[in-house]
N, C-alpha and C positions, 0 to 999 in steps of 0.2 A: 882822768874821766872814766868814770863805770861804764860798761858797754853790756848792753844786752842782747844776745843772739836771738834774732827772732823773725821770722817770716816775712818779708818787705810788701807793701802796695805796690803794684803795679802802675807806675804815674811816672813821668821821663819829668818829674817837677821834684824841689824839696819836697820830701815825704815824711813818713814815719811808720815803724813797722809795727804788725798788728800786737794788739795789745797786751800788757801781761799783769797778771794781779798779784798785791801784797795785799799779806794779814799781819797788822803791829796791834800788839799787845798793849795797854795800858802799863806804866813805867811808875807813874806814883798817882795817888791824889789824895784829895784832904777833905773831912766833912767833918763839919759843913765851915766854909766862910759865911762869915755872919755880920749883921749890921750892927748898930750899940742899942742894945734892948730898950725898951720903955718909950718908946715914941711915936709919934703918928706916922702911918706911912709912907709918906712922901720926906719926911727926913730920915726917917729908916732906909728906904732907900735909896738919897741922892747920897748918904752922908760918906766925904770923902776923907779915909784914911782912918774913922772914927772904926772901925768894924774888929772883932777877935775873930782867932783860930781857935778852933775848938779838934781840941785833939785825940778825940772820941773818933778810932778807925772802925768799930762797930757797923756801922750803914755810911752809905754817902744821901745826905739831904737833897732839895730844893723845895723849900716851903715856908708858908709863913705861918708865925705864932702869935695868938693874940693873949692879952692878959683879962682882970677880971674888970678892967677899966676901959670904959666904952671908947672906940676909938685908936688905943695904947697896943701898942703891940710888943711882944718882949723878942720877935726873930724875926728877919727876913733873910733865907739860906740861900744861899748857890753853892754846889758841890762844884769841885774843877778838876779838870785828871789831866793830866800829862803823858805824851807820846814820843819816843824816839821814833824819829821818824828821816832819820837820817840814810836809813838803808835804802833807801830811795833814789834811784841811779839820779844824779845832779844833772841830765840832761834831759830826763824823761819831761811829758809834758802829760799831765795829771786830766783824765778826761771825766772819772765819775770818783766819789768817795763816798762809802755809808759807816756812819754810827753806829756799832751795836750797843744798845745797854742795856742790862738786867732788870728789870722794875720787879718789886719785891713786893709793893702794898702800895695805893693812892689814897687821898683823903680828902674831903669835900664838906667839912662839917661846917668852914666857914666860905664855901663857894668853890665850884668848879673850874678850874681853870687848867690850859693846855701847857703841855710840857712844852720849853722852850731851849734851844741851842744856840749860844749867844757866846761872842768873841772871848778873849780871856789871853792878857799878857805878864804873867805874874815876873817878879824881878828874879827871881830864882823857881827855875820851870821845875825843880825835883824839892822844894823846900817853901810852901807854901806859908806866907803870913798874915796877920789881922792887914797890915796897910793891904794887899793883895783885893782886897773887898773888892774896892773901885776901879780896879782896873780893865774895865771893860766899857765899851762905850755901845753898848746894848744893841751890837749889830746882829741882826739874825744870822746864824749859818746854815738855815737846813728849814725848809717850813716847819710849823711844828705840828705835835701830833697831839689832837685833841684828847682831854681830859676820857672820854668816854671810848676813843680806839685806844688805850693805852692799857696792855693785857700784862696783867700783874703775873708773878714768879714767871716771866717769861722774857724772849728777848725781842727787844722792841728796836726799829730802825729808822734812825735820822739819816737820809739823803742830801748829802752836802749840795748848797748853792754854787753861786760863780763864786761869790766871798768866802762861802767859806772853805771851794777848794783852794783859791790865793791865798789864804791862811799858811798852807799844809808848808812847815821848813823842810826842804830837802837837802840840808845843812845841819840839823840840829834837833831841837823840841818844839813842838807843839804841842800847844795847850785849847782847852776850852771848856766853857762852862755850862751847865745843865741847871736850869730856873724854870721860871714860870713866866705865862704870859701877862701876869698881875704886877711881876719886878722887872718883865721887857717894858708892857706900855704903862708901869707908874699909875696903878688904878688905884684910888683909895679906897680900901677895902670898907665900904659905910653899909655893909648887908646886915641884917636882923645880928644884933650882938650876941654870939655864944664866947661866954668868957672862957679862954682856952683851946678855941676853935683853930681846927689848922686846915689848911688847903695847901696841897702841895703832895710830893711823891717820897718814895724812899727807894732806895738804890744800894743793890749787893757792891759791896765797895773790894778793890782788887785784890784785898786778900781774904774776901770772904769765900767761906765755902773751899778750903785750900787750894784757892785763885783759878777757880774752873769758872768764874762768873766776872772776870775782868772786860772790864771796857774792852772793844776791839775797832780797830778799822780797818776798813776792807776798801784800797785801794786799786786803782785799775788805771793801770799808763803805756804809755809809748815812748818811746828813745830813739831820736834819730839814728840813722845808720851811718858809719863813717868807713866802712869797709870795705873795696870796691870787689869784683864778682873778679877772678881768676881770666885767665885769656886764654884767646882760642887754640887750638892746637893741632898738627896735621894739615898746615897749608900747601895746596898742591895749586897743579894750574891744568889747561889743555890748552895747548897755543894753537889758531891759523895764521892768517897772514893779515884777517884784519880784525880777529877777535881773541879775545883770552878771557876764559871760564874756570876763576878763580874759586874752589872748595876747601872746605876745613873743617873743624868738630867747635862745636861748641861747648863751653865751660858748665859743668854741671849744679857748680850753684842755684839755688833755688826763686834768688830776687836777680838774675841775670835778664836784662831787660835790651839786652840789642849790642849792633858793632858801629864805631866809626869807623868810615873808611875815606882815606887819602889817595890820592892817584899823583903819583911821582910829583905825594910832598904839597899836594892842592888839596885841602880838604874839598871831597867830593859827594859824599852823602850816609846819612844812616841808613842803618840793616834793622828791623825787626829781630828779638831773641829767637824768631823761627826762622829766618835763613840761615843756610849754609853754603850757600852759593852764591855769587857775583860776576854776571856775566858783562865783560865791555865788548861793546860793537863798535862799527865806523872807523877803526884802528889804522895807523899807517905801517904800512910792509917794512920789514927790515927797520921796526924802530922796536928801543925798550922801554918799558913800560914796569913801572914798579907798585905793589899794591902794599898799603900801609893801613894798621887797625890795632884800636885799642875797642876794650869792652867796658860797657858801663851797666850800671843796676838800676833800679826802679827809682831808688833816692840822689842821684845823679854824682853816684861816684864813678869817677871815669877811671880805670886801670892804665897806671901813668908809665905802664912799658908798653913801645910799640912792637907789634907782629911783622916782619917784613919779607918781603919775596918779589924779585925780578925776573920776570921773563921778554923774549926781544919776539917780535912777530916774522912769521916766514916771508918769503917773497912769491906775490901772488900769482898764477897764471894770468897771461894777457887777457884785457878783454876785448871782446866781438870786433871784427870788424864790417861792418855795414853795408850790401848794397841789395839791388832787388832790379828783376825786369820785368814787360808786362809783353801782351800779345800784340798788341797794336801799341801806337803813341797818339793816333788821330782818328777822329770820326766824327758822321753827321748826328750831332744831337737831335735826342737822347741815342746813347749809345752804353754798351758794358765793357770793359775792362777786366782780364784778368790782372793781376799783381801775383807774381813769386819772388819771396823770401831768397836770399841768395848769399846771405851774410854768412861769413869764414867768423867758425866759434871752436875755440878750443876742447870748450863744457858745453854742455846742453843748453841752451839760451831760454831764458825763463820768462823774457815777456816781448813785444811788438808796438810801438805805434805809428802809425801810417797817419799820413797828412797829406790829402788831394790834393790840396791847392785852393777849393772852390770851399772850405771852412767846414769838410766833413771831415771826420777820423774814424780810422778802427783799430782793434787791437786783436787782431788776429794772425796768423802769422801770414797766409795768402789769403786776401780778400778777393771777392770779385766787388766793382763798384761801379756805380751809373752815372753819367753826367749831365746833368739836364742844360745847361746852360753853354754857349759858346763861349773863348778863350782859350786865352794860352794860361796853362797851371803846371805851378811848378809842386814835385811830388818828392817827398822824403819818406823817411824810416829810418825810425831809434830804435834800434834792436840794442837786449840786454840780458849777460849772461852774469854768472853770480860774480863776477871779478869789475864787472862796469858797462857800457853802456856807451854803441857809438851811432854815431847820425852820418848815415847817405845821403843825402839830396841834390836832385837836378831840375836847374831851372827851365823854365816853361817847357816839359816835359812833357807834356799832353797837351793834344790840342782840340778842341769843340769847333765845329764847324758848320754850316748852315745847309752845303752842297759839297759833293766830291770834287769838285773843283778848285775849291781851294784849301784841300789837303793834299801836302808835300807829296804823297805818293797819289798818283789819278789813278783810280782803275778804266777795262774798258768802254770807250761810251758806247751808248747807243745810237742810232740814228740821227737823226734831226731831220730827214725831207726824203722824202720817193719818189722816181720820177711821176710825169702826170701820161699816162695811155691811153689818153681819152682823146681817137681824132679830132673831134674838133678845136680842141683846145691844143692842139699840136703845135700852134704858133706861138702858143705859149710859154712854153717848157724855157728851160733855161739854158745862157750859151751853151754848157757840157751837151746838152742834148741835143743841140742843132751840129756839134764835130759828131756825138755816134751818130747820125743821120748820114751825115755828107759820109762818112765811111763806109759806111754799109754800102751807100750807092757805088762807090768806087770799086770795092771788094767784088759787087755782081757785076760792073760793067767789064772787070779783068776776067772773072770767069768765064762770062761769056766767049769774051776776046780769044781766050786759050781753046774754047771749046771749036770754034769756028774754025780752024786754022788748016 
């Protein structure tokens, strides 16, 4: 298979790389194939196998000739050239084709008609003969180019169609024919009779002008890629305990288009051509871990050697362990709360959350917090350092309370009743106050006693 080096698409799909053009020279032709003279034109030109080779390399024809007999025609020409056209990588896929051809003089005496480019299978592509006439089935290859854009001693260009790039052998020859649109759509030629009248073109034939005016065509194609892009190189790592940040160089090829990569042997995902790095997180400590990578191209050739490299994770410091205490545990609602953080961390802990009990949270490390409602609430804290994350909590922990009385610790009370000093109401007071009564009198009647004596 030919192989063309050449700049790839960027596409992770079958591709084809950008395009490259050939110029193929004209290899023979013959002018003009001809129909059997003297007839009207439509058996002039349907007639099969009836036609000569006129071996006159002088000009290459397409035109027709009429005689001094109304109707009668003594020529209908198609010139045909032949292409090697085999240089043509066998895998390429043909995107445009132009025709160049010489036009040397046009003629209109018996009607203007456009130059036309029409299929052409001759049995021997470099040895043109009368049966060769008919051998076309009058498919257009190329729109054609009207009679009046058609600029004489000059080069004039046919634009291949879809048919007639599917023509083009990329095995061998190709051939085609150059007529008129009077012998593509079979018109009979019934205009004001000039006996002798021609319509039609002339054409520098490939060894005219010592072959500086040969047919040419100008191909333009693309050829899949079958090469895949080189592999990466310089694979290193940086291990923790729960990550490893794998780097490398990339391959300098030009259609290098990304990396597979496998994780011990799982295909795990594509890299873009612009990484160079590959970080895994979430890792378990004290395990190995192996990174595997082949590289592919735009047109999905994968480079079928793998890249490999093991490394095994550290063992990671502990993480946190969790607790916290507060100023109080009880009080009468609303009431505030301090909270201190009190968690044993190895690292600097890097986050908090607190959970009251009553369906608030914070994420601070000491909170102060209010409690509006009474209850017993149970209180935790997930503290989290970079190695994990552990949870304190105590149940019914704080307690919401309506009066100091029924929180676990009472503080001092206050009163509740004073005596009443108001004589008259003196009968009233309560038993305590009718014993300090009767005392007091005992205590004066002893004084007295002692005083007397």
């Amino acid at each position: 298979m030919k192989v063309l080096l050449v700049i790839l698409s960027l596409v992770l799909l079958i591709g084809v790389v950008s395009a490259d053009t050939l110029i193929i020279q004209g290899t023979y032709d013959r002018s003009p194939i001809e129909g059997t003279p003297d007839a009207v034109f439509p058996t002039l030109r349907n007639g099969a196998g009836d036609g000569t080779e006129d071996t006159d390399a002088g000009y290459l024809y397409s035109w027709t000739v009429a005689t001094s007999t109304q109707d009668i025609f003594n020529y209908n020409m198609r010139g045909g050239t032949t292409w090697n056209t085999s240089t043509i990588p066998d895998d390429a896929t043909i995107s445009s084709t132009i025709l160049s051809v010489y036009y040397l003089s046009k003629y209109n005496s018996a009607g203007s008609y456009a130059a036309e480019l029409i299929d052409f299978t001759p049995l021997n592509p470099n040895s043109y003969t009368g049966t060769d006439y008919s051998r076309t089935t009058f498919t257009q290859m190329s729109a054609n180019i009207s009679y009046a854009s058609i600029t004489t001693s000059a080069w004039n260009n046919f634009t291949l169609n879809s048919a007639g790039i599917s023509k083009i052998n990329k095995t061998g020859f190709t051939s085609f024919l150059l007529s008129t649109s009077a012998d593509v759509y079979n018109i009979n030629l019934s205009l004001t009779w000039i006996s002798g009248g021609i319509t039609g073109y002339r054409i520098r034939p490939l060894t005219g002008g010592g072959g500086l005016y040969k047919q040419y065509l100008t191909i333009t194609y693309t050829v899949l890629d079958t090469t895949p892009p080189n592999s990466i190189t310089g694979l290193s790592n940086t291990t923790t305990c729960n990550s490893i940040n794998w780097t490398w160089t990339n391959p300098t090829d030009a259609d290098y288009n990304g990396l597979m990569v496998w994780k011990n042997g799982t295909f795990f995902h594509n890299l873009s051509s612009s990484a160079t790095s590959d970080l895994w997180l979430n890792l378990t400590e004290l395990t190995e871990y192996t990174f595997s990578s082949k590289t592919f191209d735009a047109t999905n050739n994968i480079n079928a050697t793998f890249v490999n490299r093991t490394s095994t994770t550290s063992k990671c410091p502990p993480g946190p362990i969790a607790s916290f205490i507060s100023n109080v545990t009880c009080g009468i609602v609303p009431f505030r709360v301090q909270f201190n953080d009190t968690t044993y961390s190895s690292t600097n802990l890097t986050g908090w959350n607190w959970s009251f009990g009553d369906g608030n949270y914070s994420a601070v490390q000491n909170p102060v917090f209010e409690y509006n409602i009474s209850g017993m609430f149970t209180v935790n804290i997930n503290a989290t350092n970079a190695w994990g994350s552990n949870i304190s909590q105590i149940p019914n922990y704080m307690r919401g309370v309506p009066d100091w009385a029924t929180c676990p610790v009472t503080p001092t009370p206050t009163p509740t009743w004073q005596p009443d000093i108001n004589p008259s109401t003196e009968l009233d007071v309560q038993p305590n106050g009718w014993w300090l009564i009767a005392g007091g009198m005992i205590l004066f009647i002893w004084f007295i006693f002692r005083r007397t004596r």
